[in-house]
C-alpha positions in Angstrom: -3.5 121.7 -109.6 -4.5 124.7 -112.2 -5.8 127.4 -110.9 -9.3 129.1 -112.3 -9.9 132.7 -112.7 -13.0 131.6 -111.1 -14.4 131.5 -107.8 -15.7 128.3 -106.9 -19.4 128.2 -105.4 -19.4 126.0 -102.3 -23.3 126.4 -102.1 -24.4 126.0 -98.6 -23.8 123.7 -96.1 -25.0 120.3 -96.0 -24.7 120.3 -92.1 -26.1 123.3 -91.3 -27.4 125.1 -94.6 -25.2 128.3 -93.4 -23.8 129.8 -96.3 -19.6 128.5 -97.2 -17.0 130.5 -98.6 -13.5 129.8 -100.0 -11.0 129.6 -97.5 -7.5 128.4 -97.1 -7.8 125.5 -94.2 -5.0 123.0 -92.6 -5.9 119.4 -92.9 -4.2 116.9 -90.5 -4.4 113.2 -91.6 -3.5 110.2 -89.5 -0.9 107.9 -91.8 0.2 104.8 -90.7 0.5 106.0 -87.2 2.4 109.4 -88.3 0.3 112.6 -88.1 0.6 114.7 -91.3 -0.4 118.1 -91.4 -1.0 119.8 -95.5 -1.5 123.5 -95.1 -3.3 125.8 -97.9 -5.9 123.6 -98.7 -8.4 125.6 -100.9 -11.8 124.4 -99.9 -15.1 125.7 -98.9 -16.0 126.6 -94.8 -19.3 127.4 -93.6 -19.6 130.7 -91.8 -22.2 129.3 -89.7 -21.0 125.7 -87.8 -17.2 125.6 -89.2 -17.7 122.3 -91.4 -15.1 122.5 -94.3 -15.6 120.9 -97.8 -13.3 120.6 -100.6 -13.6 120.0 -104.5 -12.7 116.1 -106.1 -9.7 117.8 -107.9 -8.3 118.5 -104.4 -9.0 115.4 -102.5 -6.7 113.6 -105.3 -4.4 116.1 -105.0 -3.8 115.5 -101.1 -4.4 111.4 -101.7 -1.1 112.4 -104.0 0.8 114.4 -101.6 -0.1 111.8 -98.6 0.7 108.9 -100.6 4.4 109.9 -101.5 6.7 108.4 -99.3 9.4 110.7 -99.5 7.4 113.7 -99.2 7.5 113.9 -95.8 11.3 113.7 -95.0 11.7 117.0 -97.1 8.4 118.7 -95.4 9.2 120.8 -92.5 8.0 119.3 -88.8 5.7 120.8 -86.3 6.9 119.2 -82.4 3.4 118.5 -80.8 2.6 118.2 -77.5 1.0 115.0 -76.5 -1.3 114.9 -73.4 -2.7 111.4 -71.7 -6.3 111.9 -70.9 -6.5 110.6 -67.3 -9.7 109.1 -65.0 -8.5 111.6 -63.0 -9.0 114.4 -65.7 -13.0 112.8 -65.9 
């Protein structure tokens, strides 16, 4: 991905019309049954309700990194807990 000396505008947001600025997010994506988490994702995040947005040049960028097969096995792993939501929980 190149990098511009400039800023992006986001505009506003299309959920709430708050006002989005750049921001560095974490993305999980559910892959064939194997969560994958891609951190520094440049993309746009309202100030006002949290919704995040990011340019066409980065979605293909992360369809790239998700669609590599042997990315993963070189990626470092997260351990997540995994909790059963119960009727008793309701």
């Amino acid at each position: 991905m190149k990098k511009n000396s400039k800023r992006y505008d986001y505009g506003t947001c299309h959920a709430c019309g708050g006002p989005m600025r750049p921001k560095l997010i974490k993305q999980d994506f559910w892959i064939k049954g194997n969560l994958i988490v891609i951190e520094g994702i440049p993309a746009g995040a309202c100030t006002r309700c949290g919704e995040k947005v990011v340019q066409a040049e980065v979605g293909r960028s992360i369809a790239e990194l998700v669609a590599d097969p042997h990315r993963p096995r070189r990626a470092r792993t997260l351990k997540v807990p995994v909790i059963r939501f119960g009727q008793a929980v309701a």
